[in-house]
N, C-alpha and C positions, 0 to 999 in steps of 0.2 A: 504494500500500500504506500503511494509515495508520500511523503511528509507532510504536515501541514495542511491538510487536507478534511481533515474533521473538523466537525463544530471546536471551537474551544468551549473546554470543560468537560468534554467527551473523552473515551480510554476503549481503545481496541484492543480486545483479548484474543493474539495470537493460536489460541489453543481449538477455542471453541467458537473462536468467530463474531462473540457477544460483543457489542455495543451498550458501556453502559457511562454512567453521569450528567450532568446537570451542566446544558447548557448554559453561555455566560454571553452571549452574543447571538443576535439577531441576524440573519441571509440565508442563501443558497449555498450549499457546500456540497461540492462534486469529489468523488474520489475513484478510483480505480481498485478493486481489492485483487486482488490475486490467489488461486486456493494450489495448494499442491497436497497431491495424495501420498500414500505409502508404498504402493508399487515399486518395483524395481528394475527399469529404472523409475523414477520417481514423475509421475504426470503432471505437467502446472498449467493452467489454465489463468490468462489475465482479460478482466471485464475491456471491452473491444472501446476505442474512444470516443466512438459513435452510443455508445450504453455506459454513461457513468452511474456508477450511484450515487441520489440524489438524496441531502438531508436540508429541509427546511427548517430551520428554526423564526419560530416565530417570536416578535420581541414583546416583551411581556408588559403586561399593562402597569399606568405606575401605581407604586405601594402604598395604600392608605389604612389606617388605623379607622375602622367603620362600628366599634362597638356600641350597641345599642343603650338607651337608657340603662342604668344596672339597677337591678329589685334591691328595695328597702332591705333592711337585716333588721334581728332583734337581739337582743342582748341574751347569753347564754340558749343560745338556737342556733343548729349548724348550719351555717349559712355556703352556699355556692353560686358561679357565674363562672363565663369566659369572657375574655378576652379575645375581639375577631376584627382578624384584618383581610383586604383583597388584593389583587394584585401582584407585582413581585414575582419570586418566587421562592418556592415555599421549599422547606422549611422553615419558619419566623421565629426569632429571638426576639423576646419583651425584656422589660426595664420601666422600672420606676422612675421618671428624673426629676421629681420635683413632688414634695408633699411624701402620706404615707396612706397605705391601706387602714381603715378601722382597726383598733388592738385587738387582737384576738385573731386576723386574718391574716393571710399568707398566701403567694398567688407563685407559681409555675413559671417559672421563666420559656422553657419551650413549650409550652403547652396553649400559657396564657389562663389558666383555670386558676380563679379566686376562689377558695374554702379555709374550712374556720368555725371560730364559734366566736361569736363578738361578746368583750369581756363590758362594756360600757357604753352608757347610751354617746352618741354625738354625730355630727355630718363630717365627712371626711372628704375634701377633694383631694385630687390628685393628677399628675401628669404620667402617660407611659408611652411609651416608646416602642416603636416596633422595625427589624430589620430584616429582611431575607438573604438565601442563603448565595444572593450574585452582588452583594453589594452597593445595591438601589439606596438613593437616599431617603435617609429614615424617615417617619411617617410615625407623628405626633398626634394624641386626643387627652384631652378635659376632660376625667368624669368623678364622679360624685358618687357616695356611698353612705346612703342615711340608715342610724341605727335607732329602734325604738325601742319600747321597752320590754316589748311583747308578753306573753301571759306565761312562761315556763319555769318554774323554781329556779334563783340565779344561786343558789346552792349548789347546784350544780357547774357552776363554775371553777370548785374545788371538790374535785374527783379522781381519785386512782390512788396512788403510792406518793407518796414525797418524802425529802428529805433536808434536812434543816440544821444551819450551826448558827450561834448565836453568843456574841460577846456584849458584855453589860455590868456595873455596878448592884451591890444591893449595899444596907449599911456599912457591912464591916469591909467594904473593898470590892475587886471585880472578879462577876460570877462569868464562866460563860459553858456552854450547850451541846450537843447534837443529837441527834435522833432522828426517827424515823417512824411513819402512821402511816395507815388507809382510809382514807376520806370516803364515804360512799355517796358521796352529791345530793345528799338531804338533810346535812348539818351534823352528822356524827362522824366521829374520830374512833377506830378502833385498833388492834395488831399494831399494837407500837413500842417502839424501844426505845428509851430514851439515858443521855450518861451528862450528867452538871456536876460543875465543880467550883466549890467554892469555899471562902475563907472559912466559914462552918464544917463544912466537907466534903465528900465527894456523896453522890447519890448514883451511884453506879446502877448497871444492871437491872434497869427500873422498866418495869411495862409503865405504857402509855395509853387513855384513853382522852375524850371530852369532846366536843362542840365547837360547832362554827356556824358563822350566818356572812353571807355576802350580799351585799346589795347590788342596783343594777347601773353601777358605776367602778364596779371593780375591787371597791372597799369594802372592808369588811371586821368582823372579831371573830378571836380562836378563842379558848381556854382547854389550856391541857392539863391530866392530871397524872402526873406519877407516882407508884408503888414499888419501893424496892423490897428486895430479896426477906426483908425485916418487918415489914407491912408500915414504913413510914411512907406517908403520902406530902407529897410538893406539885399544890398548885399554883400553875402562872398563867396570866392574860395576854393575849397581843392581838396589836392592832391591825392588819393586814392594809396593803395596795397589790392588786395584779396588774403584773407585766405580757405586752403581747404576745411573749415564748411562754404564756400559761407559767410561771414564776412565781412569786409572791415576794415583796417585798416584807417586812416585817419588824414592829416596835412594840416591848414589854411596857406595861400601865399596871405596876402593881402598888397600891397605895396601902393596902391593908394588909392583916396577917404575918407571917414571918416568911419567907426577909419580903422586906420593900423591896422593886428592882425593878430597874430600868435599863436600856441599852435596845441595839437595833441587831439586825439577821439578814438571813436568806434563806427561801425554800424555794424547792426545786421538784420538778414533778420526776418519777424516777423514768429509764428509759426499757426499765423492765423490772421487776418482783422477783428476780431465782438469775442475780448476776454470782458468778464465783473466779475462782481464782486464776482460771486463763483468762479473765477478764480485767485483774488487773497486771496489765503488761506492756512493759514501754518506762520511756524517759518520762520523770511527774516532774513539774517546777512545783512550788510550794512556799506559803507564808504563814506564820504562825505566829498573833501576839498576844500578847495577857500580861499578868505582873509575876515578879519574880517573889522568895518570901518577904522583903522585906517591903512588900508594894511598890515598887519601883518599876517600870516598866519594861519590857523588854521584848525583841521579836525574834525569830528563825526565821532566816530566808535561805532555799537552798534547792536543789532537785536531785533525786537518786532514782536509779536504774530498778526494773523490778522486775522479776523471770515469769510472773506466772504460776509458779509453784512455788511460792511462799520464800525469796528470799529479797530483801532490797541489797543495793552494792554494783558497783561502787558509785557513792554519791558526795554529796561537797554543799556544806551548811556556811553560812557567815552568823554571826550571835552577835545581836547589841544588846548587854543587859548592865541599864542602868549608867551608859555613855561610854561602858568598859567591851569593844569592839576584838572580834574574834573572827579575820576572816578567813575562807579556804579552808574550813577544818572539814576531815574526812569521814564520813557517815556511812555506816553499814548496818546491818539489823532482819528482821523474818517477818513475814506477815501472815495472816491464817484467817480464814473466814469461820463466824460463831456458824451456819448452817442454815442461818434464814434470815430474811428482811435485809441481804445487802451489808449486814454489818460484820465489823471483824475486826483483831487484835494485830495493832503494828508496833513491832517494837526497833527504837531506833538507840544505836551505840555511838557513842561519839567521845573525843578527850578534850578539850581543851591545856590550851598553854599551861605546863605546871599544876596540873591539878589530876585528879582521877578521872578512871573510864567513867560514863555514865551512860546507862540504858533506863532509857524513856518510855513509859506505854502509854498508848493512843488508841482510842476505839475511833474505829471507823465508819462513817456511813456513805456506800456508795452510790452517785449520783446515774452515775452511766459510766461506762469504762473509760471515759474522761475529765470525769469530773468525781471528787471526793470532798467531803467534810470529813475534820475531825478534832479532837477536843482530850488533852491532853486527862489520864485519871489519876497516874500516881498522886498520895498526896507529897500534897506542896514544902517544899522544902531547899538547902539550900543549892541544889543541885538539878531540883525537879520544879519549874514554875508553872503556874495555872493558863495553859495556853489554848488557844481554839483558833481554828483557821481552813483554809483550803488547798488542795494537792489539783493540778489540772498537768494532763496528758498534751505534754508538745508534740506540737502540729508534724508530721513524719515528712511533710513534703517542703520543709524548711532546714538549710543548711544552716545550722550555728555556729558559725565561723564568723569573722567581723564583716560580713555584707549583711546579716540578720539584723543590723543595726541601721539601715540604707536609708532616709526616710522621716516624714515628720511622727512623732508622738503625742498626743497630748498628756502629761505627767501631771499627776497628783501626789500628796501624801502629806501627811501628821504625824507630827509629833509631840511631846511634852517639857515644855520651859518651864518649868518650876512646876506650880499647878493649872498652868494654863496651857491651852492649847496653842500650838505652830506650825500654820498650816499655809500649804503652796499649790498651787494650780499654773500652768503654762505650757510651752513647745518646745520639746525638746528636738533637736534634725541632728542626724546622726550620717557621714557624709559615705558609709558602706566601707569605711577604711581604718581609721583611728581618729580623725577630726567629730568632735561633739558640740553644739552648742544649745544655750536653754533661754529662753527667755520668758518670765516670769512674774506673779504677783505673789506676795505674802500679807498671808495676816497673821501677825505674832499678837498671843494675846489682846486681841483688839487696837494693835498698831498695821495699820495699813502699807505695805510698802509696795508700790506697781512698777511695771517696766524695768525690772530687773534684768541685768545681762550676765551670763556666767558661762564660760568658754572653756573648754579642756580636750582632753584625749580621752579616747578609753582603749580598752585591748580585749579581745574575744580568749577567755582562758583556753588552750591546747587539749586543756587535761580533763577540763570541765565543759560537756553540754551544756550551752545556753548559757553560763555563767559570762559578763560581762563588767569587765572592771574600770571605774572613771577615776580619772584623776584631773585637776584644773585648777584656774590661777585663783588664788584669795582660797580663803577659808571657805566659801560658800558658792554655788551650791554643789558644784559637781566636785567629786570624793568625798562630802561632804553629807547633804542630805541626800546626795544621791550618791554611794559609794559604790557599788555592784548591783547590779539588772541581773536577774533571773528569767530569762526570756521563753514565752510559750509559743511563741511564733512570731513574725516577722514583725519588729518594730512596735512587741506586746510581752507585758509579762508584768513580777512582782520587782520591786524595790524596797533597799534596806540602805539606811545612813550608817556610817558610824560618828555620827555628831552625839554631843550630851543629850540633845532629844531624842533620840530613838525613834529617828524620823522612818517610815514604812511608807510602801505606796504602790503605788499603777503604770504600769505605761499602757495605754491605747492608742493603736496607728490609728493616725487619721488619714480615712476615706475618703475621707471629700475632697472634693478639686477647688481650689482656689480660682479667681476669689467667690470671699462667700458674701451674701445678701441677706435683708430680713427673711427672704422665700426659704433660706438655709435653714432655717427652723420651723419648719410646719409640719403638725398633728398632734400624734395623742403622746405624751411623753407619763412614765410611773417618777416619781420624786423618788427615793430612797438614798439616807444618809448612815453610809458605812460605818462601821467599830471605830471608835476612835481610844485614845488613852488617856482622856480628859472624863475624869466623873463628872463633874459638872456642864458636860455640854448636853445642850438638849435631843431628842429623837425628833425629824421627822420623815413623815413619808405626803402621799397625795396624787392626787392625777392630775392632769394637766394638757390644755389642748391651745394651738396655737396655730390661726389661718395662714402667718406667715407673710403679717403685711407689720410687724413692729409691737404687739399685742399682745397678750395671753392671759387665759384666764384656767383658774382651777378650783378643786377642793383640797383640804387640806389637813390632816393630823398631825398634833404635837403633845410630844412625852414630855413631862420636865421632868429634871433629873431627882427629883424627890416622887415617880411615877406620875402625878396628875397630869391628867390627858385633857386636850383642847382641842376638839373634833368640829368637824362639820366647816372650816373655816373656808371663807372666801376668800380665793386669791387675785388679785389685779394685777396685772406689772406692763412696762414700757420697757422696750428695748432695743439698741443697736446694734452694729458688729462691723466688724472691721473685713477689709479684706483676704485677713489670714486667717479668721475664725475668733477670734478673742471680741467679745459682746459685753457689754456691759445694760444691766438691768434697773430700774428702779420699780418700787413695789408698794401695797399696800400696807405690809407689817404685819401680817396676823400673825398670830405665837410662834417663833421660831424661823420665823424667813424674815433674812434681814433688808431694811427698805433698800439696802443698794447690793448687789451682786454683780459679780467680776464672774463668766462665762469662757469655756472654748469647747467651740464645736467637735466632736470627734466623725462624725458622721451624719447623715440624713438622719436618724433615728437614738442618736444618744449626743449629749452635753455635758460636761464635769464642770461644778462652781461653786465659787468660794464668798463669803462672804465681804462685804468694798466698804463695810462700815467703819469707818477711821474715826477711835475711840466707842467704839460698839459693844455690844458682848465682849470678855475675857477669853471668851470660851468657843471658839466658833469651830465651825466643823465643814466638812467637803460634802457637797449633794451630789447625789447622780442624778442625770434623768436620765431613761433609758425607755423606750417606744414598748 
């Protein structure tokens, strides 16, 4: 067959003669084939040049996004649609490029199919996008997706398995959590395990039962009750917000009883009932804080290797406890599943400088074979601190070598100056080589400082997955609050200072393309404000919706740090943003959102912010929102 002769985009199969792929150009296309037999000698016959063969391609009509009005939804009712374009040619790739789907939905990129179950009432626009598979230009629509409140128990909004860690205060110092329940979508809690630990003591090995009730905006209250092995029962309250990945965010409101206690969480719905121990397997990153015996505070950041059958090794922790920094120390230890509900016994060995071995146990509750909670049980002592935190499975299709670093971040983290909180939000760009730079806001106990610059180097450890070590000019920030990155994935993972505060934190690559607009913030966002190491800062959580013209409005809950809860609140705020994603907010005030907040975008669908109140709260603390 001579060359060049087929459609482009077409593939002639020598064997059998097939004709196959996806034209990419429109005309007449003549070719000549030629067939030869297996005779000996061998027979060939070529098409005469009076008979070519003829392929018409026809040029394809242009691509439009044609999707019809889309049906209302209601709140906890599975809702479905597609996505329909014409023209082109097909196969079509969608995309979101502007605004989000209602929380609770989730749509098909090659399919185009919107399902879900809408977690809260509100109207959603949005923009999407649609491609084929020759390169046509894309083909853009407007639509709209209103959610009511429909007639179906929104109890059911919280249904299956989940699993939950939780760090918090009661009187005597900080309490913190984990466990695990079955939710049956009509307000009961049952099959549940639960393990707290606290200045009183540990309450290990406790069945779990209690109640919940969600309303038709996502928010909601738990109370769970636990029985240990002894028949002492510890009941607590929380406040719930759901997140659109069906999440919950979550804040303790205990005001009465023993102990008081306050502090915030996370649960997570599980990704199956009967995981075990080829499941957990692969490189973890991991962050773990709480106080050490003398209440002082302290974090583990680090990641270790795990086989599968029950051994971790080799892995590599950093220890800040109490401004006294311990990094690159070597971690090894077993792990073993109890036999049901996901949970199981990790024990981890490690030495520090001049001191003795120590082996740590940790009950565990598993999320999905990438995601873990867990919550330190020894008791506390000077060797063994009260720590709770999470282990997450780095991404396999990322090389941790110093290009995992390539890219902007947006960086969080708190720490503790005396008894007040120290707390930072900003962008960190990491240049995929050893060049790093940050640029940042803080609020130290209620001292404002913005537009911060801090410049250094880092080095990807040889010896260590994902570990990532900063160093830079001045004391702050980089080697400083931010000393080593424990990375989950590309330009993501945990942070650990070794400064006197005991700064811990986030990195989140930012998604978004610059520059950003009010439109960069539009829909349903969950409020939820992380663990911090400050007793005195307040919880909250909330929902919150934003058209994406400068505006937002929400509902809102707040814990004070003596439990008393301020529910139901209305939120108001104005807002700008800058070209790089840094916004700044001004607000109504209701309990716990401060009237001025400093913002950066990480994505279409999540924000990290701090509060901009210069002489404010003492105490302030980092919000997520997250869609």
């Amino acid at each position: 067959m001579p060359a060049n002769t087929l459609p482009p985009g077409l593939t002639f199969n020598t064997t059998n003669g097939q004709i196959f792929g996806t034209p990419t150009q429109a005309g007449v296309f003549n070719f000549f084939p030629t067939v030869t037999d297996s005779s000996i000698p061998p027979q060939t016959v070529t098409s005469p040049a009076s008979k070519p063969v003829t392929i018409t391609v026809i040029g394809a009509s242009t691509l439009k996004a044609v999707t019809p009005t889309l049906p209302t939804a209601s709140v906890a009712t599975a809702y479905s649609a597609n996505l329909v374009a014409s023209g082109g040619v097909p196969p079509y790739t969608w995309s979101i490029t502007s605004g989000q789907l209602p929380s609770g939905l989730r749509f098909d990129a090659a399919s185009g199919a919107i399902a879900g179950v809408p977690i809260l009432v509100t109207s959603s626009s949005f923009t999407v996008q649609v491609t084929d598979s020759i390169g046509s230009t894309p083909a853009s629509q407007n639509l709209l997706i209103t959610v009511g409140t429909g007639t179906i128990n929104t109890n059911t909004l919280l249904n299956g398995s989940y699993s939950f860690v939780f760090n918090g205060f009661d009187a005597d110092g900080n309490a913190t959590a984990a466990g695990n329940f079955s939710a049956n979508g009509s307000g009961v809690i049952s099959s549940g395990q639960f393990d707290s630990n606290r200045v009183s003591g540990e309450f290990s090995a406790s069945t779990l039962t209690g109640t919940y009730a969600i309303g038709n905006d996502g928010r909601g209250t738990m109370q769970l009750i636990g029985v240990n092995a002894k028949g002492a029962m510890l009941t607590t309250n929380y406040l719930l917000a759901e997140q659109s990945s069906g999440d919950f965010q979550l804040e303790e409101n205990d005001t009465i009883g023993t102990p008081q206690t306050h502090g915030a969480g996370i649960m997570r719905l599980n990704s199956s009932s009967s995981l075990g121990p080829t499941n957990f397997n692969g490189n973890y990153a991991f962050e773990f804080l709480g106080r050490d015996i003398n209440a002082a505070p302290e974090v583990i950041a680090g990641v270790v290797h795990t086989n599968g059958n029950g051994v971790f090794g080799p892995g590599t922790i950093d220890i800040n406890d109490a401004g006294t920094y311990s990094p690159a120390v070597t971690l090894s230890g077993n792990f073993q599943f109890s036999g049901s509900n996901n949970k199981g016994l990790a024990v981890f060995t490690y030495q520090l400088p001049t001191s003795a071995q120590v082996t740590a146990e940790y009950t565990y509750y598993m999320v999905s074979p990438s995601d873990l909670f867990l919550v330190a049980i020894d008791t506390t002592d000077s060797t063994h601190p009260r720590l709770a935190g999470e282990m997450l499975l780095q991404q396999t299709s990322v090389v941790f070598d110093s290009t995992a670093l390539d890219g902007i971040s947006v960086a969080t983290g708190s720490g503790l100056n005396g008894s007040n909180a120290d707390i930072y939000a900003g962008l960190l760009t990491g240049d995929g080589n050893t060049g790093a730079a940050f640029v940042f806001d803080e609020n130290n106990g209620g001292t404002v400082t913005t537009a911060q610059n801090g410049s250094g180097t880092f080095t990807a450890d040889p010896n260590t997955n994902g570990r990532i070590q900063f160093s830079g000019v001045g004391a702050e920030p980089m080697g400083q609050k931010i000393a080593v990155a424990y990375l989950t994935g590309q330009n993501q993972g945990f942070t650990i200072g070794s400064n006197p505060e005991v700064s811990y934190g986030r990195l989140d690559a930012q998604t978004s393309v610059a520059p950003f607009t009010p439109a960069s913030l539009k829909g349903g966002y969950t409020l939820g404000a992380p663990s911090t190491e400050d007793s005195l800062a307040l919880n909250v959580i909330g929902q919150i919706n934003s058209p994406g013209l400068g505006s937002l409005t929400g509902t809102i809950d707040e814990v004070d740090n003596d439990g008393t809860a301020h529910t139901q609140q209305n939120l108001v705020a104005n807002y700008g943003i800058t070209p790089t994603g840094r916004g700044t907010m001004s607000t109504n005030s209701p309990f716990g959102i401060p009237a001025n907040i400093i913002y950066y975008i990480v994505s279409p669908s999540s924000f990290r912010a701090i509060s901009g109140d210069n002489g404010g709260t003492t105490h302030p603390f980092i919000m997520y929102f997250d869609h």
